[in-house]
ROSE-4610 file (N, C-alpha, C; in Angstrom, 1 decimal, always signed):
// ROSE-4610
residu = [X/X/X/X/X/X/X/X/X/X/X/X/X/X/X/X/X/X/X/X/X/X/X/X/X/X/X/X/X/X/X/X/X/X/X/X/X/X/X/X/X/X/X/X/X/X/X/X/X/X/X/X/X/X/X/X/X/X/X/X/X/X/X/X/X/X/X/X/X/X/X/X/X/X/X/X/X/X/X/X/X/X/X/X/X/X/X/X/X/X/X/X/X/X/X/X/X/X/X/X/X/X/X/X/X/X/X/X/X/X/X/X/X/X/X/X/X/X/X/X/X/X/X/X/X/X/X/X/X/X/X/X/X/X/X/X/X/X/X/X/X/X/X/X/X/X/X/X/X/X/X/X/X/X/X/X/X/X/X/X/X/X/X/X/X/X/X/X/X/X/X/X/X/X/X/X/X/X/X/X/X/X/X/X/X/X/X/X/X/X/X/X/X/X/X/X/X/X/X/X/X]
num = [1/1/1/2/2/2/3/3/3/4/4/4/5/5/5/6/6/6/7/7/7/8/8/8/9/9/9/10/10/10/11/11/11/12/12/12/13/13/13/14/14/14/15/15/15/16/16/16/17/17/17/18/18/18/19/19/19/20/20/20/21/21/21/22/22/22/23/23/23/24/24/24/25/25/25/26/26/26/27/27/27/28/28/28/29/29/29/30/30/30/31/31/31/32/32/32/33/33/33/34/34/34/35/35/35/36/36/36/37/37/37/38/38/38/39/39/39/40/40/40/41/41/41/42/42/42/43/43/43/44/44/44/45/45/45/46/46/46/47/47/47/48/48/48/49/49/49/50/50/50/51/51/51/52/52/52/53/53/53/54/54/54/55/55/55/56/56/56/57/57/57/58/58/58/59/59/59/60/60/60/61/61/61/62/62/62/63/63/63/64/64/64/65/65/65/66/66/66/67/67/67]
x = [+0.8/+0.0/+0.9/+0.5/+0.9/+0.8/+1.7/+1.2/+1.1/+0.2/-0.3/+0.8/+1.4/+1.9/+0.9/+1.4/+0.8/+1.9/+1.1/+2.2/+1.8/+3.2/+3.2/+2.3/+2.4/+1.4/-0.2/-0.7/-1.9/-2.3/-1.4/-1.5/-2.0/-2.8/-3.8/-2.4/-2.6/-2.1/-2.4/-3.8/-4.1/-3.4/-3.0/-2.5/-1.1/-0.5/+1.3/+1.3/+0.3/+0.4/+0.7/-0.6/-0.4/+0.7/+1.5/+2.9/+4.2/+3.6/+5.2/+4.9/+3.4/+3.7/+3.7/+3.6/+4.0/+5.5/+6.0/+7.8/+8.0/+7.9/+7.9/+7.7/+6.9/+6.5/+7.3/+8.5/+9.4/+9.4/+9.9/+9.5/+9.7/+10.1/+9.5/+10.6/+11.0/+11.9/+11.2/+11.8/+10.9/+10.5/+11.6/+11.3/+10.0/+9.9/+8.6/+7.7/+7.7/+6.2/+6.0/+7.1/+6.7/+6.0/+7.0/+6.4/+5.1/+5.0/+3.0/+2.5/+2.1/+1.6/+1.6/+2.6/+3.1/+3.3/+3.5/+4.0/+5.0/+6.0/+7.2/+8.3/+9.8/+10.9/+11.4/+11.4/+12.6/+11.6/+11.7/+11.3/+12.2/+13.0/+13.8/+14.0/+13.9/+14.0/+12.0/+11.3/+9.6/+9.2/+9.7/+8.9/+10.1/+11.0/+12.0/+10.8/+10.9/+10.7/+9.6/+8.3/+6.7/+7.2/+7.7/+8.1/+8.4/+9.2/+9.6/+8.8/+8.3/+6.5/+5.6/+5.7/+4.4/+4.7/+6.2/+6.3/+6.8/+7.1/+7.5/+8.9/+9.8/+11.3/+11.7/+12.6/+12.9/+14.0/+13.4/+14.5/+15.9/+16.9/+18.2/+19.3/+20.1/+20.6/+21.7/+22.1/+23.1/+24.6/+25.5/+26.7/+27.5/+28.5/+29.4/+30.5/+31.4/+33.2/+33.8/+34.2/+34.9/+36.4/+36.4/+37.7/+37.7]
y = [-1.2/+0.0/+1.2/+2.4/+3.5/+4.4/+5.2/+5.8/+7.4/+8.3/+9.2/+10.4/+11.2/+12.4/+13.7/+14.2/+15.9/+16.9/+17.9/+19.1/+20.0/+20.0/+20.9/+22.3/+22.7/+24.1/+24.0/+22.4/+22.0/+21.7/+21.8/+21.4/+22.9/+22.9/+23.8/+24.9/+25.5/+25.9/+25.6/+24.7/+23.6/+22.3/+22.1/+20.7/+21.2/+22.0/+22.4/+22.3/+23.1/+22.6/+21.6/+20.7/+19.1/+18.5/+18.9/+18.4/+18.4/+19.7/+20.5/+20.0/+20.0/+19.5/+17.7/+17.2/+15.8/+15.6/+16.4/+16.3/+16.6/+17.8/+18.4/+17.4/+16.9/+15.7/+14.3/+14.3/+12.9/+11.9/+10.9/+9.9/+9.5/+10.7/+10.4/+11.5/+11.0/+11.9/+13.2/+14.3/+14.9/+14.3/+13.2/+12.9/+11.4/+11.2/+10.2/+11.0/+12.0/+12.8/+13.4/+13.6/+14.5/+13.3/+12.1/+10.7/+10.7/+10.3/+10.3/+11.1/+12.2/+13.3/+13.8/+13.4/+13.8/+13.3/+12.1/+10.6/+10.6/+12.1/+12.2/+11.8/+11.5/+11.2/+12.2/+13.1/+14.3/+15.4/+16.2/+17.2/+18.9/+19.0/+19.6/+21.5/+20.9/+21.8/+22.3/+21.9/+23.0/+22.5/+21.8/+22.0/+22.7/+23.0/+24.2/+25.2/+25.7/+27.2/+27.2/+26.5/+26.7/+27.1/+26.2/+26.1/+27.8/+28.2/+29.9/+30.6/+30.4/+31.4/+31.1/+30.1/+30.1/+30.4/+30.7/+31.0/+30.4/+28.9/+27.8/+28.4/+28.6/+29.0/+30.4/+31.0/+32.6/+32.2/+33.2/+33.6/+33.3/+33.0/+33.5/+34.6/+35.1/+36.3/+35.7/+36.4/+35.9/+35.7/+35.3/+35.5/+36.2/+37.0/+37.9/+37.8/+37.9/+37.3/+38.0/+37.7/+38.1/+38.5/+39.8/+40.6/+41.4]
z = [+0.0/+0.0/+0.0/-0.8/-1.0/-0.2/+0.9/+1.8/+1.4/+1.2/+0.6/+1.1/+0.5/+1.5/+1.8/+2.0/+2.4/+2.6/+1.4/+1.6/+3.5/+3.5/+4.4/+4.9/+4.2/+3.4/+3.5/+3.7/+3.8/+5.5/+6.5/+7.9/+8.9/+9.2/+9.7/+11.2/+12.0/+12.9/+14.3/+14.0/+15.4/+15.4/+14.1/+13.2/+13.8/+13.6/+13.6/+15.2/+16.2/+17.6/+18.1/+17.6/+17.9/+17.6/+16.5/+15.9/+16.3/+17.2/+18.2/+19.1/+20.1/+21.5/+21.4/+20.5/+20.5/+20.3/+19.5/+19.9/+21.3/+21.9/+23.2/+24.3/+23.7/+24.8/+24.5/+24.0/+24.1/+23.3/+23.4/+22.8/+20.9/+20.6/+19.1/+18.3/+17.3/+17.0/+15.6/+15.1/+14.3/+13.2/+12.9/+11.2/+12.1/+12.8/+13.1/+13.0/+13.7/+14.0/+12.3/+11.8/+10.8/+9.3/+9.6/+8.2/+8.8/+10.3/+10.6/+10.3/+10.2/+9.7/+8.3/+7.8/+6.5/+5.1/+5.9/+4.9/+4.6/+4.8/+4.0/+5.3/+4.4/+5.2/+5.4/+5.1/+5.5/+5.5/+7.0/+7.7/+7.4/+7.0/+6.7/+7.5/+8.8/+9.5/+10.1/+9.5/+9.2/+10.8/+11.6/+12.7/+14.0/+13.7/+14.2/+13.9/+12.9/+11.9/+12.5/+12.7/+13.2/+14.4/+15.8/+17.2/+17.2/+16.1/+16.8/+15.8/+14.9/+14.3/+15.3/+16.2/+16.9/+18.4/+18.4/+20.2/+20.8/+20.8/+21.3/+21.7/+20.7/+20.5/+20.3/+20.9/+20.2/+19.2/+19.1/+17.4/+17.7/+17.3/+17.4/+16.8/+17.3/+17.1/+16.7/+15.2/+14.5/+15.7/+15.6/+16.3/+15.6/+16.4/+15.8/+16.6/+15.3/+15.7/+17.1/+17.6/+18.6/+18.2/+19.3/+18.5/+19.7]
């Protein structure tokens, strides 16, 4: 059986919640949570990027050379 994907772009912002607090909560690494959800193997960073558009994570501040 053919397991169907889904674009990213299609997962609602109650959908991306449930996605982050099931990582948050253990157990499961991103590329699991993201093939269940997704169908796809590679996550390519998109549940970082949601975690800090949605507040989870702050931004980070570039680093600058030390001198």
């Amino acid at each position: 059986m053919i397991q169907q994907t889904r674009p990213s772009s299609s997962i609602s912002e109650s959908e991306r919640r449930e996605i982050i607090e099931e990582y948050l909560k253990g157990g499961k690494t991103k590329v699991e949570i993201w093939r269940h959800y997704t169908g796809k193997d590679e996550e390519h960073g998109q549940i970082t990027r949601w975690m800090r558009r949605l507040g989870y994570l702050e931004k980070t501040l570039p680093l600058r050379p030390l001198s």
